[in-house]
C-alpha positions in Angstrom: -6.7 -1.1 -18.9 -8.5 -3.5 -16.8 -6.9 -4.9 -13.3 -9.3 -8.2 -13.8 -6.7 -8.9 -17.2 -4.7 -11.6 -16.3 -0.7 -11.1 -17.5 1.1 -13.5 -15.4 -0.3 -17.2 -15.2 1.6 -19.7 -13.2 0.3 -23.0 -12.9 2.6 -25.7 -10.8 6.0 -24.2 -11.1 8.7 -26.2 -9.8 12.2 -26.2 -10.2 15.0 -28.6 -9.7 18.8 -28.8 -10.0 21.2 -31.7 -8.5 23.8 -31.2 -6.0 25.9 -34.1 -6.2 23.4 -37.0 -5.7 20.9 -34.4 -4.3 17.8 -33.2 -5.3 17.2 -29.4 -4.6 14.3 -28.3 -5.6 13.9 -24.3 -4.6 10.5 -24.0 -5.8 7.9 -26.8 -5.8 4.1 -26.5 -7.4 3.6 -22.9 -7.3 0.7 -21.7 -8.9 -1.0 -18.0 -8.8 -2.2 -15.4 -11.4 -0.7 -11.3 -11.6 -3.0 -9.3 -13.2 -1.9 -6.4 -15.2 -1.3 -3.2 -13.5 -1.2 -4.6 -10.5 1.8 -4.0 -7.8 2.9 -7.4 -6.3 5.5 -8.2 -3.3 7.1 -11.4 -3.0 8.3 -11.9 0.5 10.1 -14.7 2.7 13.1 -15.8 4.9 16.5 -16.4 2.7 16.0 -19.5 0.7 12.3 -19.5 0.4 12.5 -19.3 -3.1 12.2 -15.7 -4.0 14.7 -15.0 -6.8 14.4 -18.2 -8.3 10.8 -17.0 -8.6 11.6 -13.9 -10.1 14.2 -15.8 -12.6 11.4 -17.5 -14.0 9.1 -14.9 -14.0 12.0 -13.0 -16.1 12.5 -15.8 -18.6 15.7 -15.8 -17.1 16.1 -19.9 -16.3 13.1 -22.1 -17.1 10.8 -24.7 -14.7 11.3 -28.2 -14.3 7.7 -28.3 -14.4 4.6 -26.3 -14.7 3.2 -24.1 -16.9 3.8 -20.0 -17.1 2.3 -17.7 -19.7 3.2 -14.1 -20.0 0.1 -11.9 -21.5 -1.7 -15.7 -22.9 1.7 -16.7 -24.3 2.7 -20.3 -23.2 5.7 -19.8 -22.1 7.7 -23.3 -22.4 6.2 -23.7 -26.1 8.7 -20.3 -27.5 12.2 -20.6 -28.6 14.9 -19.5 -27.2 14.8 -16.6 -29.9 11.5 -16.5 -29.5 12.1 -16.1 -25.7 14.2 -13.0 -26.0 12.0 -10.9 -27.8 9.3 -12.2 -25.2 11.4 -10.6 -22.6 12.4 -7.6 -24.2 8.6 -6.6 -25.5 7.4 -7.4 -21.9 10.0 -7.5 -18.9 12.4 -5.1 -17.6 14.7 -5.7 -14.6 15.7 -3.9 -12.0 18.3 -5.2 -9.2 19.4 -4.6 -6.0 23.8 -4.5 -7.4 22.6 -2.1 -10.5 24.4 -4.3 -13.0 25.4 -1.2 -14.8 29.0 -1.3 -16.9 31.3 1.3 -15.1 33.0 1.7 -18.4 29.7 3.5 -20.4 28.3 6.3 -19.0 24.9 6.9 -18.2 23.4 7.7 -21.0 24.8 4.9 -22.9 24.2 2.3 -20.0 20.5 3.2 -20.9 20.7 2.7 -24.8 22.6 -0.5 -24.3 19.9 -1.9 -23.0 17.4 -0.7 -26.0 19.8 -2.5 -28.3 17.6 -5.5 -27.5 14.4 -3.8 -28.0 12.4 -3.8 -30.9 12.3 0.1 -30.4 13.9 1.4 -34.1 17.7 2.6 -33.2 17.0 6.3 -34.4 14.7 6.4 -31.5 17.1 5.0 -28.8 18.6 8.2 -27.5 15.5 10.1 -27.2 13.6 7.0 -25.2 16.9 6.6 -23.1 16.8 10.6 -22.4 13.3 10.3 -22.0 13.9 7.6 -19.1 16.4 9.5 -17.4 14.5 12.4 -17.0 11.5 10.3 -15.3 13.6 9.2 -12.7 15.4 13.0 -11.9 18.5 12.4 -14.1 18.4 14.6 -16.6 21.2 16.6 -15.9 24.1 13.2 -15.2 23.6 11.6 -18.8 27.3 12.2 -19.3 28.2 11.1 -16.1 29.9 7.8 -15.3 28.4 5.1 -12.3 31.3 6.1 -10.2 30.5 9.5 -10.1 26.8 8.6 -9.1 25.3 7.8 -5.3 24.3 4.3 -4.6 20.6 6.0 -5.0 21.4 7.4 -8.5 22.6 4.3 -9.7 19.4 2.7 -9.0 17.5 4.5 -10.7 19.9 4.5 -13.7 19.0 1.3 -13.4 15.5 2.4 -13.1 15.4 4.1 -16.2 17.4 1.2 -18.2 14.5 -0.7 -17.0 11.7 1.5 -18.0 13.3 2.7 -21.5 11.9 0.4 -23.8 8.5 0.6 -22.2 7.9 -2.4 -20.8 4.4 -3.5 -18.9 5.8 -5.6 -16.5 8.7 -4.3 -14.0 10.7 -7.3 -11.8 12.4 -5.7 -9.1 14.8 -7.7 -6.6 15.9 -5.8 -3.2 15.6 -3.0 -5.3 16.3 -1.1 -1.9 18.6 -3.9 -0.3 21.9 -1.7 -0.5 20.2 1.9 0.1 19.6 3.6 3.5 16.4 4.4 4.5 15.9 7.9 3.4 17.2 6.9 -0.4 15.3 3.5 -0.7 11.8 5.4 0.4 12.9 7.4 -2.6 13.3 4.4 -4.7 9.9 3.3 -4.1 8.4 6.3 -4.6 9.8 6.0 -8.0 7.9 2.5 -8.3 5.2 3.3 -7.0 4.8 6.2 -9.7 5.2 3.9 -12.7 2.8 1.2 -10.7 0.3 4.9 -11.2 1.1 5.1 -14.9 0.3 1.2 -15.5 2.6 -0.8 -15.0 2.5 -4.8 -13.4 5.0 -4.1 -11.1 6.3 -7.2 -8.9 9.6 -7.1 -6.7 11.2 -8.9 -4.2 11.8 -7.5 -0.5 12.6 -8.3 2.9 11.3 -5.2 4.2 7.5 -5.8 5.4 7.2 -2.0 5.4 7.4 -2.0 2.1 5.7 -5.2 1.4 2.7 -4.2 2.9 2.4 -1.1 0.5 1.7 -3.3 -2.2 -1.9 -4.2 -2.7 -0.7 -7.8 -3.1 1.9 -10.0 -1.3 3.3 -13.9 -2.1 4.7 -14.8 1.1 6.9 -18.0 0.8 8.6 -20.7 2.9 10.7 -23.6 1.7 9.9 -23.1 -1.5 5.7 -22.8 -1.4 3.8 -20.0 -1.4 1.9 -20.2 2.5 0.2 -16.9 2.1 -1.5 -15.0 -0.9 -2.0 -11.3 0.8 -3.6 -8.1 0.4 -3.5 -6.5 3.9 -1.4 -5.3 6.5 2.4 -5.6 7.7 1.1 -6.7 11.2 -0.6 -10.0 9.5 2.1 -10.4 7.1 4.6 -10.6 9.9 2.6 -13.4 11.4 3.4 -15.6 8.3 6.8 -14.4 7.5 
């Protein structure tokens, strides 16, 4: 694997919606490269433009305008079908509310999520066992989110995210509802699958954090300001 390998292209990203007889546009003509195995932080006050980012980058809601390729693919050219695939082969999400279904257990929050994967079906269990046990689980497969730490969630949500082997991880506030001690555990967790490979890029607010990254995207008002690679004491004079 080779860091110099662009995955993430994005040329001129902007997005629009209308409020009323308003034009809001929460990100205008960003453009910057990710390259693969990489760990990128994308930092900013509230209403920079951060998750709407992170949407895009997740195939999740699509530009206005611009151009975004995921490993060479053009991005805008795919199908909606074609989209989903795109983002199961490539992306996995993890987010700072867990999104996992109260109702399944743990195990099968994990599998649900393979459903959408190209992985055969005979191999869900094992990969979704497999996933669990990265992230220290192994032993709460039967268990339920309700009987689970806000810390165990995440990385539940961890392992949903991870299951299907994905090379790029989008993380938003993955730490944002933990205390200290549990979100350092968090992204400890991160930064081991950033060791095995993986493009890792995620949201924060926390410059401690940021600046543990080897890269940071600082934006304001919807631009990215900064492109940085060095310390929380410079990145605070920017954010």
């Amino acid at each position: 694997m080779s860091k110099n390998e662009v995955i993430i292209h994005a040329k001129n990203l902007t997005r629009k919606f209308k409020m009323g007889n308003v034009d809001v546009i929460p990100l205008k003509n960003v453009s910057f490269d990710i390259q693969k195995g990489s760990f990128t932080t994308i930092i900013g006050p509230s209403g920079s433009g951060k998750s709407t980012l992170l949407n895009l980058l997740g195939l999740v809601d699509s530009p206005t305008s611009g151009e975004l390729y995921i490993n060479g693919l053009k991005v805008h050219e795919q199908s909606d079908h074609q989209l989903t695939k795109l983002r199961a082969k490539y992306i996995g999400f993890i987010f700072q509310s867990f999104h996992l279904i109260p109702v399944l257990n743990v195990l099968d929050n994990v599998m649900l999520q393979l459903s959408f994967s190209d992985l055969p079906k005979s191999e869900h269990k094992e990969a979704a066992i497999n996933a669990l046990e990265q992230v220290g689980l192994g032993d709460k497969l039967r268990n339920y989110p309700n009987d689970l730490s806000g810390g165990q969630r995440q990385r539940v949500s961890i392992a949903r995210a991870i299951a299907k082997k994905p090379e790029i991880i989008l993380a938003d506030e993955p730490t944002g509802s933990l205390d200290s001690k549990t979100g350092e555990g968090i992204i400890s967790i991160i930064e081991e699958l950033h060791k095995l490979g993986k493009t890792i890029i995620m949201v924060t607010h926390d410059l401690d954090i940021a600046a543990r990254a080897e890269n940071q995207l600082v934006l304001r008002d919807g631009e990215i300001r900064e492109t940085r690679t060095k310390d929380q004491k410079e990145l605070m004079k920017v954010y």
